[in-house]
Every structure is written in structure tokens, then in C-alpha cells.
C-alpha positions as CSV (number, residue, x, y, z in Angstrom):
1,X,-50.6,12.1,3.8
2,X,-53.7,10.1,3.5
3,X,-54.5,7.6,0.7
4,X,-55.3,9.2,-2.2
5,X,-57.4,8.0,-5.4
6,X,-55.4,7.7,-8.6
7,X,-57.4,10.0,-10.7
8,X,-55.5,13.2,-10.4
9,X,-51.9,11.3,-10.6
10,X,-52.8,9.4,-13.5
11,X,-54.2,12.7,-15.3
12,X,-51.2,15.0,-15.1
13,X,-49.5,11.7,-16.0
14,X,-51.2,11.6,-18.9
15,X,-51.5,15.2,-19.8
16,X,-47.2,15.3,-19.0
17,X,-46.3,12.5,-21.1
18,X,-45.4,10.5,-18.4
19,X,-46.1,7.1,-16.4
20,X,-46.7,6.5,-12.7
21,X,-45.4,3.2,-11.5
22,X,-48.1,0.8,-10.2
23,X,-45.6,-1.6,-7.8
24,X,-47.2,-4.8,-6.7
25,X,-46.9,-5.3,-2.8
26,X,-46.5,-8.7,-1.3
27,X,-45.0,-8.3,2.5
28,X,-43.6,-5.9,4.5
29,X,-40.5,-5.2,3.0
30,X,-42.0,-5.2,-0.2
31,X,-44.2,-2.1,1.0
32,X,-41.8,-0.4,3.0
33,X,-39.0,-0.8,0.3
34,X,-41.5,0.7,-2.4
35,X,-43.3,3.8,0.1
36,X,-39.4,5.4,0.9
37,X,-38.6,4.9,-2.7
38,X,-41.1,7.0,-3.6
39,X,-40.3,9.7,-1.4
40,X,-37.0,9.8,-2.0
41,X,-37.8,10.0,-5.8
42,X,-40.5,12.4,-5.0
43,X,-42.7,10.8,-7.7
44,X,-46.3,9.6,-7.2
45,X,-47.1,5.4,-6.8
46,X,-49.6,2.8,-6.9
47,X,-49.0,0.2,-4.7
48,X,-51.1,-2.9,-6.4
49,X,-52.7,-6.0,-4.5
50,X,-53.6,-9.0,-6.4
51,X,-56.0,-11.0,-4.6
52,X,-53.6,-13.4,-4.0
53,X,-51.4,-11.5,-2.1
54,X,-55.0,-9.7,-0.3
55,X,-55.2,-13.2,1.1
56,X,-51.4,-13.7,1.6
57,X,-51.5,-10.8,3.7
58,X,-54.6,-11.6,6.1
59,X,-56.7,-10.1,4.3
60,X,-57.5,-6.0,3.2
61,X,-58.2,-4.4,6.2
62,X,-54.8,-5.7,6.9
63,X,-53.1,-4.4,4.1
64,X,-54.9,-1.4,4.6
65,X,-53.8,-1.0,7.7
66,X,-50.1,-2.1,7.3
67,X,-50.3,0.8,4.6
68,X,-51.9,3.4,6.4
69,X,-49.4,3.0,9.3
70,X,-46.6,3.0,6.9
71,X,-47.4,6.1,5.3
72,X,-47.6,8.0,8.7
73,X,-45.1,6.3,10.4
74,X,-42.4,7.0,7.9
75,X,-43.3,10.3,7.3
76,X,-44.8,9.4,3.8
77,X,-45.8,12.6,1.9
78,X,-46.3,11.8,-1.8
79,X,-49.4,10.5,-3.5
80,X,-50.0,6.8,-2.8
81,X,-53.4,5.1,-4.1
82,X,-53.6,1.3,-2.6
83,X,-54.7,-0.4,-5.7
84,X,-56.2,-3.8,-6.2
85,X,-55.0,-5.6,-8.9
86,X,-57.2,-7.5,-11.3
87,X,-59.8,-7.6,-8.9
88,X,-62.9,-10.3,-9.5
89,X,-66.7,-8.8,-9.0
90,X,-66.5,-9.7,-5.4
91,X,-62.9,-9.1,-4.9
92,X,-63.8,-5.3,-5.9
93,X,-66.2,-4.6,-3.6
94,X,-64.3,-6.2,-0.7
95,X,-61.6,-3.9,-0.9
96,X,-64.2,-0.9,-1.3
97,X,-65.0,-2.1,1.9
98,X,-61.5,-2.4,3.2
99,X,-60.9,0.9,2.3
100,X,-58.6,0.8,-0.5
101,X,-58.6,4.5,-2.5
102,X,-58.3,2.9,-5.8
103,X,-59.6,-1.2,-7.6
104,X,-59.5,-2.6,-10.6
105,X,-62.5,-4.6,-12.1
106,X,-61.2,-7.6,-14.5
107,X,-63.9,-8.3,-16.1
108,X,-62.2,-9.5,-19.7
109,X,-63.4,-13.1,-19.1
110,X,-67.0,-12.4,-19.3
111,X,-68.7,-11.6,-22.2
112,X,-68.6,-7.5,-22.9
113,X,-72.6,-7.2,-22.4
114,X,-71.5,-8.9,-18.6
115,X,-68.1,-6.8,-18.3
116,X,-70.2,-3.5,-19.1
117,X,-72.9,-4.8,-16.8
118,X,-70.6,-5.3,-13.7
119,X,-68.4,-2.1,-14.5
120,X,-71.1,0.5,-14.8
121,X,-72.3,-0.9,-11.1
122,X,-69.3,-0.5,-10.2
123,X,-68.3,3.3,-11.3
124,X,-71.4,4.1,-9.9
125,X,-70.1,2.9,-6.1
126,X,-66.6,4.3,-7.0
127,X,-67.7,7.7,-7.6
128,X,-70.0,8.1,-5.1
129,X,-67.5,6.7,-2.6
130,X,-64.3,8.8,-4.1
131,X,-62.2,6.0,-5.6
132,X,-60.8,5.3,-8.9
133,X,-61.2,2.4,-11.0
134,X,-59.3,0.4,-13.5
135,X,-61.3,-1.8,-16.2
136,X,-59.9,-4.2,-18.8
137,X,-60.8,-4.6,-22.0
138,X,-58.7,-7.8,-23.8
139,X,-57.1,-10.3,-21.6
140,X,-53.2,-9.6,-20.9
141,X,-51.1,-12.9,-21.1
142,X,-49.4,-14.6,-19.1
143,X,-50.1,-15.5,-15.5
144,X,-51.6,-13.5,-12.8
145,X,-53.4,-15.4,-9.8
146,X,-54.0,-18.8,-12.0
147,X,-55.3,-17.0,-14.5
148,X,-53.5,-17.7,-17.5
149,X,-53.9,-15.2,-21.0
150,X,-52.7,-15.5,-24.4
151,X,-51.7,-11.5,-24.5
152,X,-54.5,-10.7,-26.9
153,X,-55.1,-7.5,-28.1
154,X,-58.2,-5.6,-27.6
155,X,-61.0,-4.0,-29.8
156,X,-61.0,-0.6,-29.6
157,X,-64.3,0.0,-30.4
158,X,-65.3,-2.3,-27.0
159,X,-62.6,-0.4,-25.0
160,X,-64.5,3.0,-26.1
161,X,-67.9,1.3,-24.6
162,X,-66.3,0.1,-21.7
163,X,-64.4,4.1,-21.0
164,X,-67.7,5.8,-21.6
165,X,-69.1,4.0,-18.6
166,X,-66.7,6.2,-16.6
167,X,-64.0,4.5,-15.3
168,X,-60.7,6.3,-14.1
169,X,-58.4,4.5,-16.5
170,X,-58.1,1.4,-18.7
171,X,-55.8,-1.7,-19.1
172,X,-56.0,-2.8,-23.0
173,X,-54.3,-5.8,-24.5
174,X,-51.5,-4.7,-26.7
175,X,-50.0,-8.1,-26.7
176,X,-48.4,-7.2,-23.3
177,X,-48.2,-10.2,-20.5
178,X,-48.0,-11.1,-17.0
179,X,-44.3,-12.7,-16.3
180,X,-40.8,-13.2,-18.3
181,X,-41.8,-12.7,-21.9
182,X,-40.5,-15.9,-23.8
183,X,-38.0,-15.1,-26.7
184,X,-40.5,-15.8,-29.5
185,X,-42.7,-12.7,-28.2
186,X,-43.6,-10.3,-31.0
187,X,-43.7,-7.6,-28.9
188,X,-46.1,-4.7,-28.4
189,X,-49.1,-3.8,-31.1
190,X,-48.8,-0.1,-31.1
191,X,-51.3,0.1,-34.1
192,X,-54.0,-1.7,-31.6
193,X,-52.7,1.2,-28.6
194,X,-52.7,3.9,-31.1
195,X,-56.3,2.6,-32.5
196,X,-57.0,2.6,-28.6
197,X,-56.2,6.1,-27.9
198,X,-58.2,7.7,-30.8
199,X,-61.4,6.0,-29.6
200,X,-60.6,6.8,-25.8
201,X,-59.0,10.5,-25.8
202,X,-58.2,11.9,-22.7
203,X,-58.6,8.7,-20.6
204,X,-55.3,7.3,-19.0
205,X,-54.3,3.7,-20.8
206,X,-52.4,1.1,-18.4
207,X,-50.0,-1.2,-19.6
208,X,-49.6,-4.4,-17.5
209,X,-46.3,-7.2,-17.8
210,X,-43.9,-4.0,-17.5
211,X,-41.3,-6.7,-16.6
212,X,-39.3,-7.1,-19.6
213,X,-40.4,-4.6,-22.3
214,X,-37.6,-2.7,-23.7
215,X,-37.0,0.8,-22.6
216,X,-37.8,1.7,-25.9
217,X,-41.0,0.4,-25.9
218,X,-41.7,1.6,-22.7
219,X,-41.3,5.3,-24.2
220,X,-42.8,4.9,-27.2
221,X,-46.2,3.0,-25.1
222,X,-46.4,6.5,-23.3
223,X,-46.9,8.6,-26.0
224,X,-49.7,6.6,-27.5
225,X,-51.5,7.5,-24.4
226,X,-50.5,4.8,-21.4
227,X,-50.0,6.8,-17.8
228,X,-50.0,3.7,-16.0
229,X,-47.4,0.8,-16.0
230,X,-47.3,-2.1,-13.5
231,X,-44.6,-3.7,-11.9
232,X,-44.2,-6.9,-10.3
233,X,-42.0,-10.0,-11.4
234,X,-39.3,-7.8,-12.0
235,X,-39.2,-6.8,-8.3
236,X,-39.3,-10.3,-7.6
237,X,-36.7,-11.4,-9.3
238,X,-34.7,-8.8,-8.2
239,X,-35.0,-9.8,-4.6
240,X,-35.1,-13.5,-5.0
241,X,-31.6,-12.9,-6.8
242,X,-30.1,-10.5,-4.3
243,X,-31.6,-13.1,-1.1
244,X,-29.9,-16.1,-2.8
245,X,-26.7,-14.1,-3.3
246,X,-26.9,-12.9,0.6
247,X,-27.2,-17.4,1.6
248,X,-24.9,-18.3,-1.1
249,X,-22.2,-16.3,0.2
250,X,-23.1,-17.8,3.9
251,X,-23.7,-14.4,5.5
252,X,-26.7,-16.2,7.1
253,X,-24.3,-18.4,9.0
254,X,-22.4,-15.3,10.2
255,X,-23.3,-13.6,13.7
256,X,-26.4,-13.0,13.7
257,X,-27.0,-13.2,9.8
258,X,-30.1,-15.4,10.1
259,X,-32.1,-12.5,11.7
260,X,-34.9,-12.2,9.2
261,X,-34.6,-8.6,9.1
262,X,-30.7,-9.3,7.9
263,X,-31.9,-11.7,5.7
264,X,-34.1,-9.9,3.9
265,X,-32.2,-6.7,3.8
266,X,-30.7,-7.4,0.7
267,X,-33.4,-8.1,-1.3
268,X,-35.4,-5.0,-0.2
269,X,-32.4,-3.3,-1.4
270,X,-32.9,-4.7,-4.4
271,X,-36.5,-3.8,-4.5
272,X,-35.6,-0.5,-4.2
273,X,-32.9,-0.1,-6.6
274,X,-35.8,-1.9,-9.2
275,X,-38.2,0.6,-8.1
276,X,-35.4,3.8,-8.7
277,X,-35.1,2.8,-12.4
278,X,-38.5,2.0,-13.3
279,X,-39.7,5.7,-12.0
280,X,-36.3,7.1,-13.7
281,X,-37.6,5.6,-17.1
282,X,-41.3,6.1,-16.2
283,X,-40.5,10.0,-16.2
284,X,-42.4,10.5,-12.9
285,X,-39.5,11.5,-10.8
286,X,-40.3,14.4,-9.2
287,X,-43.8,14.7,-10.3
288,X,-45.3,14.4,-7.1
């Protein structure tokens, strides 16, 4: 199955009182682990791109390949939308180019006159070549690509300017963040996502940092509106813990235990096993 945009997904998503799981990609196992996951869960996905990884990966038209060969080759037959993930101005329309189905525009730095500006040009490219877009209204905290935010929350009269432009969907700050949340975290400002969803109706809400917010949360989030969550730390950590188990246990040092595609067995497994319980708690298991 082709790549798809995320508008339909996102929509029944939103309409079901579910999530779809955006999964941040950083290799070839990463990818792989995430795609069969999917399918075996027969729920829709977004695989996500930071920049970051864009470059770690040579680049979009070889992520976009890698995908595109993925998704045929393993006989890959739900939704997928190839995603980039807080994408700058000129990040965006690189991976237009590329042929991603589906970017986000980060434009919560600039001024909102300058995030409306760059948006609405945008939308206008998006729909006229098929994709979806993502805009942000509110910076999320934590880190993300050097880019370090405080979780603030949005205004909701600003995120209604920025959805009337006619994006797919939209990432407000709810006091979410990029990373491990750090004990003292308050947690998430449902009154700002409830505030949120009265001025934005019918538009899918994204909620980014999904590493770390309890279940509860999680649940209560996609009521007030989010179809979207995005996942990444917690897939690495998952694999980082499952690769140092694999050396500490000196299986690397037995046979052939150093083949890379040993090595990082494990900690796809682990990816996958992250990815299984995230769709599980999403609600988009068997949604595709």
C-alpha cells in the first residue's frame, strides 16, 4: 500500500475516540520493527522524522525510499503517513520534495503574525499536492533537535487562528514535553486542551512527549479531542535497555553474537513490544 496522508486516519481517530501512534524512526530496525508492528496490530501509524534523524539517515529521499521499499517488500498493508517531525520553514518543503505524504511546520518560535504567515503558504502547497500538515501553536518542553522548551501551554484563541488556516491537525502545548519528565512535573493542563478543543471543533489535537504520561492521562487527553500522540524516547530507551542487557550478558562474545543484525535484535524486539502497548492503550488496534 502506498504512502498515505494522515488526514483520513487522524479523522476517524478523532471521530472514534481514539489515538494513532506517531513512532519516531531513526534506522533500519527502528522502521522495520515499527511497519510489522503495525500490521500485526492492524492499526494505522505515523512514522515521524525529526530533522535530525532526516540527516542521520542521508537525507529524505533516503528515508523515503527505505520506507517505500519497506512497505512493499514486507507486504505492508495498513495506513502509513511518513511524517516529518517539527519540521523548520525549509525543512518542510524539503521533504515535500522528498516525497513524504505528511510534515509538520514548527513554527511556535516565531512570532504568531510569522507562524500564520509561513503556515498558510504552506497549506496552500500541502493541499494542492495531497499531504497533510501538522502546526504548533505553544512550544512543547523539553528537547527535540537542540531545541529546548519550557512545556508552555498555548492560547487557544491563537491555536483557533492558526486551524482556520487549514491545517490537517494541531500540536498545542498542554504542559506536555520532549524526553523523561522530571518528578517535579505538574502534569497535563486539561483546562488549556479542553479550552483548545471548544475553539478548534472537529480538528484532530496532537499531543507530543507521550513518553512518560500516565495511562490515565493518556485516556483522559483523547477525549478532550487529541487523535494524535507521538512516540519516541520511550522506544529508545526501550532498546538501549534491551542492547545493554544483550552485551552485559556477553552474548556478543558468543559465536557469532557480534553480527550486527544479532546485536540489534534485541532491542528491535524491544521496540516492538513498546510499540504493542502504546497502540493497545492508544485504542487504535484494529482500526486500520
Amino acid at each position: 500500500m502506498p504512502l498515505v496522508n494522515a488526514k483520513e486516519m487522524l479523522t476517524k481517530a478523532k471521530a472514534g475516540h481514539y489515538a494513532v501512534g506517531q513512532f519516531n524512526i531513526n534506522n533500519l530496525e527502528w522502521t522495520k520493527s515499527i511497519l510489522l508492528t503495525a500490521q500485526e496490530m492492524n492499526s494505522p501509524v505515523i512514522l515521524g522524522v525529526s530533522e535530525g534523524a532526516g540527516k542521520y539517515m542521508c537525507g529524505y529521499k533516503t528515508v523515503v525510499g527505505m520506507v517505500n521499499g519497506m512497505i512493499e517488500e514486507l507486504g505492508i498493508t495498513v495506513p502509513v503517513a511518513l511524517h516529518l517531525d517539527h519540521g523548520s520553514y525549509e525543512g518542510a518543503k524539503a521533504c515535500i520534495e522528498a516525497g513524504f505524504s505528511s510534515i509538520m511546520f514548527d513554527g511556535s518560535h516565531y512570532p504568531i503574525d510569522e507562524n500564520i504567515a509561513k503556515t498558510k503558504e504552506l497549506v496552500a502547497i500541502c493541499e494542492e499536492k495531497g499531504l497533510s500538515i501538522e502546526a504548533e501553536v505553544g512550544s512543547i518542553g523539553g528537547e527535540e533537535d537542540g531545541v529546548v522548551g519550557a512545556g508552555e501551554c498555548a492560547d487557544p484563541n491563537e491555536c483557533k487562528m492558526i486551524a482556520d488556516l487549514g491545517v490537517t491537525m494541531l500540536a498545542a502545548g498542554i504542559g506536555n514535553i520532549h524526553g523523561k519528565y522530571p518528578e517535579n512535573w505538574a502534569g497535563l493542563s486539561f483546562e488549556t486542551l479542553a479550552a483548545v478543543q471548544e475553539k478548534t471543533g472537529t480538528m484532530p489535537l496532537v499531543l507530543h512527549g507521550g513518553t512518560g504520561i500516565p495511562a490515565e492521562m493518556i485516556q483522559k487527553a483523547i477525549n478532550l479531542g487529541v487523535s494524535k500522540i507521538n512516540v519516541n524516547t520511550e522506544c529508545q530507551l526501550a532498546f538501549q535497555e534491551a542492547t545493554r542487557k544483550y552485551i552485559e550478558e556477553g552474548k556478543d562474545l558468543q559465536g557469532k553474537g557480534f553480527d550486527p543484525r544479532k546485536l540489534l535484535a534485541p532491542g528491535s524486539e524491544a521496540i516492538k513490544a513498546t510499540v504493542r502497548e502504546k497502540i493497545e492503550l492508544f485504542g487504535s488496534k484494529d482500526k486500520a
